[in-house]
N, C-alpha and C positions, 0 to 999 in steps of 0.2 A: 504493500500500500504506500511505504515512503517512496519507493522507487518512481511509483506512478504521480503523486502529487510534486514530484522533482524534476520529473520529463514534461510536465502541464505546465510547471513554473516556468521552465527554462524554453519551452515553446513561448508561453505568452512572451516572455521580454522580445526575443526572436522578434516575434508579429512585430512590437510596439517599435523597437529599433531598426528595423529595416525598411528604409521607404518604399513606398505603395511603387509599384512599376511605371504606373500612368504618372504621377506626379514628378519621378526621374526623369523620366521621356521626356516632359514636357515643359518646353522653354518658355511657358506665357509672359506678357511685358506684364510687368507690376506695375505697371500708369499707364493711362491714357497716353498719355504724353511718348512712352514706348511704345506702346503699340501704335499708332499714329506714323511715329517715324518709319517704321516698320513695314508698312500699308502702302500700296497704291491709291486706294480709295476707301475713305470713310464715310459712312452714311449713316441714318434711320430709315427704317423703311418698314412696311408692312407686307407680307407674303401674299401674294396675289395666287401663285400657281404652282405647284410642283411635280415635278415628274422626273420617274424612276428610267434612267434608261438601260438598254441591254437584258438581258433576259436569264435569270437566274436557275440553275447555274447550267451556267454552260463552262465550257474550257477557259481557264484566261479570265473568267469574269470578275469585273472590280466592281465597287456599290457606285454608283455614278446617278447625280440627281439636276436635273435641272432645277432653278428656283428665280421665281420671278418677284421683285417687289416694288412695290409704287413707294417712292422716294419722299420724305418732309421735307428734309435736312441733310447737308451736305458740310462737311467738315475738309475732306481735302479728295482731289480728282477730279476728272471731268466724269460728270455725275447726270442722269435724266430723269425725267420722270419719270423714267420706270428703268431699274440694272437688274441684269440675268446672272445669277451666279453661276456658272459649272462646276460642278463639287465633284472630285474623285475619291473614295477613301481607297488609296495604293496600302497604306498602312497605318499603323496606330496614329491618333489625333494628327492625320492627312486631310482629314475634312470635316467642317462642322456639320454634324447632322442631326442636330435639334430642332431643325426649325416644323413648325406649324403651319400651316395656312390660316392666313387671319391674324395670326402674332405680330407683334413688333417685335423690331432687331435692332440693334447697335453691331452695325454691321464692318469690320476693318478687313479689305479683301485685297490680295495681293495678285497678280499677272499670273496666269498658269503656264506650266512648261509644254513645250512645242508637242512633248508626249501624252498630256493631258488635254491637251486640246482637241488633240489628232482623237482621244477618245470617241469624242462628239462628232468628230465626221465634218469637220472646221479646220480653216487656214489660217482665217483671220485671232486677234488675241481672244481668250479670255481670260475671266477671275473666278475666283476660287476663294474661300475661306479656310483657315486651316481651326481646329479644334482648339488650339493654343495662341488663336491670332487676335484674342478679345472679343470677338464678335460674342454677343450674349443676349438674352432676352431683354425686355424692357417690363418690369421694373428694375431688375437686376442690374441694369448698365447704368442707373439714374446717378449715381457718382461718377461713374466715365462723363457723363454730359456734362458735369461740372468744372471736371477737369480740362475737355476738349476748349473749352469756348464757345464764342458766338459762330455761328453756323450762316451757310447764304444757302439761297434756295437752290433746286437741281435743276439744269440746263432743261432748255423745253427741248 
């Protein structure tokens, strides 16, 4: 019986002292202000539309989503009333994938690589969010907005 409340003991500290996987992995900016720099494009916006592409599972298949949001606020980029995100999840916190339809985001999205793009069957750029890139819900991000500043509107 000592044996076993010794090997429980020395598990728990184990748990406690070793960080979580996802939280190693994951280089989030601790300010607006980092993540910002970080960004191609910062917005709010609200989820208009999304859709799954590719067809699960096939050979090779990555999670890949389109997402559409009608734009408030614009913080930095050329921004419209309405940005398409391409999201690829290649790997761990590769791509945010919380979003809702109908939700607000505080959205910080970065250019995708020629290889994520090519997903979508496109030459031209796209963005992408990564899971670690700040982009967060709204109320959630209501201290990001603080941080960010005054905001202009999104290009028509």
């Amino acid at each position: 019986m000592k044996r076993n409340w010794f090997l429980l003991a020395t598990l728990s500290l184990c748990a406690v002292a070793t960080p979580s996987r996802a939280i190693a992995d994951c280089d989030s900016p601790r300010s607006a202000l980092a993540a910002l720099k970080q960004s191609d494009a910062v917005f709010r916006g609200t989820v208009r539309e999304m859709k799954t592409v590719g067809e699960r599972p096939s050979p090779g298949w990555m999670a890949a989503w389109i997402v559409t949001l009608d734009v408030s606020q614009v913080w930095k980029g050329l921004v419209g009333k309405q940005f398409v995100l391409h999201l690829v999840q290649e790997g761990e916190d590769d791509a945010f994938e919380y979003f809702e339809r109908g939700s607000e985001y505080l959205v910080f999205s970065t250019r995708n690589s020629e290889r994520k793009t090519a997903r979508f069957g496109l030459k031209g750029p796209t963005f992408g969010a990564a899971g670690c890139s700040g982009t967060t819900s709204l109320p959630r991000g209501l201290g990001y907005l603080g941080q960010l500043g005054p905001s202009r509107n999104p290009t028509r």
